[in-house]
C-alpha positions in Angstrom: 0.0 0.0 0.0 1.5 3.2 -1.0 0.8 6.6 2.0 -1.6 9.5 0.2 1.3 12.6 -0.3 0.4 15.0 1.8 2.5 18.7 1.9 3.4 18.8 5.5 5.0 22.3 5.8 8.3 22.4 7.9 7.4 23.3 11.0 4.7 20.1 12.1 5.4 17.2 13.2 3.9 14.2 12.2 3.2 12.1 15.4 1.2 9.1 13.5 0.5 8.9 9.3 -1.6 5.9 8.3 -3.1 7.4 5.3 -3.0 5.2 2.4 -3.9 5.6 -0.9 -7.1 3.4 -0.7 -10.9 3.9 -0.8 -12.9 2.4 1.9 -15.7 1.1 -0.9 -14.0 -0.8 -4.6 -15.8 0.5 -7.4 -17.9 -2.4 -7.5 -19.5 -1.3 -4.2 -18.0 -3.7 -2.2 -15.7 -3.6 1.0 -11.9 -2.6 0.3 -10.1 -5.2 2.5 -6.6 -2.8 2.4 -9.0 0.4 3.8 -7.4 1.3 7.0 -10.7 1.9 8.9 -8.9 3.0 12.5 -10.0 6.0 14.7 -5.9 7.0 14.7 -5.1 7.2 11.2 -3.2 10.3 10.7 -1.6 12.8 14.3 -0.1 16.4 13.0 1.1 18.8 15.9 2.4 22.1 14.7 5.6 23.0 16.5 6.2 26.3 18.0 8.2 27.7 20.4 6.7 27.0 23.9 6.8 23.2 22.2 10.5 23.6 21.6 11.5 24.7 24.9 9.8 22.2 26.6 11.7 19.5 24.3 14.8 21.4 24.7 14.5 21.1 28.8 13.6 17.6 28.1 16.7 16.6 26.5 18.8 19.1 28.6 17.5 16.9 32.4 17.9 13.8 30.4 21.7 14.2 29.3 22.2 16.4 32.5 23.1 18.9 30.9 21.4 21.6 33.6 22.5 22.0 37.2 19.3 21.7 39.5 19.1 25.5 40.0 19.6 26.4 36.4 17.2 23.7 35.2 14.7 25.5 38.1 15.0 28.6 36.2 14.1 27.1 33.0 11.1 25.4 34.5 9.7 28.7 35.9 10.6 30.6 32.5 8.6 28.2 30.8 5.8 28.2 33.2 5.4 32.2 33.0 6.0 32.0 29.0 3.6 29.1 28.2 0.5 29.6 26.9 -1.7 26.6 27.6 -2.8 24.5 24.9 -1.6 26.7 22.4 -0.1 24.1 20.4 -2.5 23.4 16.9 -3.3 19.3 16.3 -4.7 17.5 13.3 -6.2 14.4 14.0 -7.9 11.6 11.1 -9.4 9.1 12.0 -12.4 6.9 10.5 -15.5 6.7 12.9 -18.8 5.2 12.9 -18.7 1.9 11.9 -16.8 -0.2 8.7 -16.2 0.9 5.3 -19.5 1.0 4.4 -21.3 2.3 7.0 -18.7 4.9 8.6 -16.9 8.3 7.7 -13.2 10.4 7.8 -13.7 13.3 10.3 -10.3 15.2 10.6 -10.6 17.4 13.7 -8.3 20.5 13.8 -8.0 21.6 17.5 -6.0 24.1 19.7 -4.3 22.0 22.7 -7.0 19.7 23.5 -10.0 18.1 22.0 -12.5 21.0 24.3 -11.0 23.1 21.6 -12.1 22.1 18.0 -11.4 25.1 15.6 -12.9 23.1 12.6 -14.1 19.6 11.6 -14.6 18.2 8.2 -15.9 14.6 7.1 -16.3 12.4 3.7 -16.3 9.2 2.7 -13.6 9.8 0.3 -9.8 9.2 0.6 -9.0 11.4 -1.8 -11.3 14.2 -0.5 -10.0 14.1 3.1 -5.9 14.0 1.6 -7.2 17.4 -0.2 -8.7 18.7 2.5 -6.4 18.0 4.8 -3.2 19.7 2.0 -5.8 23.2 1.6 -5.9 23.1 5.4 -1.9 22.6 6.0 -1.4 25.4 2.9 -4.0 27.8 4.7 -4.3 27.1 8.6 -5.0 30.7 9.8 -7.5 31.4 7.4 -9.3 27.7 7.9 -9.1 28.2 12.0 -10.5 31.8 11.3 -13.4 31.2 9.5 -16.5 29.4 10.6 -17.8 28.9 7.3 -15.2 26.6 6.3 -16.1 24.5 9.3 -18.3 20.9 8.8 
């Protein structure tokens, strides 16, 4: 099975990509057996900089790289800086049954899912994979505007 191309822009990070190129219904009308029909098919996270420093503090404790005190101020200049849940997600995922029956919803959402800035669902691969490019290619206009929204 070959993965949809998608045009992830430089600054996401793909956490999970599942999306293949395959429709869930043949064009006979009958079940594709390769259709993945999972709720996790595809997880993008954009990065940005409270996202970085948190990494960055991360990997500093790990290879102790930080005394205690110094890795203290980092913690409480990430604490005062961080805006919570700022990061943007994009999650796929097919719900509502098999092939037949069910449907893509890709969810964009600011930090947590209490914070959907737009859904959109089809029944179509190749529908969602363009969706999904227009929104990576546009996000600020697609999480500013409602009528985009599903």
């Amino acid at each position: 099975m070959k993965r949809i191309g998608i045009k992830i822009p430089g600054n996401w990070i793909v956490h999970h990509n599942e999306l293949y190129d395959e429709e869930p219904l043949l064009d006979t009308g009958k079940i594709n057996s390769k259709f993945n029909d999972s709720e996790d098919i595809l997880w993008l996270e954009e990065l940005n900089f409270n996202s970085l420093s948190k990494y960055i503090v991360a990997v500093c404790k790990h290879n102790n790289m930080l005394s205690e005190e110094e890795l203290n101020i980092t913690k409480v200049l990430w604490n005062e800086n961080k805006v919570k849940g700022d990061n943007i997600n994009i999650d796929l995922g097919w719900y509502g049954g098999d092939a037949a029956s069910g449907i893509y919803r890709l969810t964009i959402y600011r930090g947590d899912w209490d914070h959907c800035l737009h859904t959109y669902e089809s029944k179509s691969t190749l529908e969602v994979a363009q969706h999904l490019n227009y929104c990576l290619e546009n996000i600020p206009e697609v999480i500013n505007n409602s009528t985009l929204k599903k």
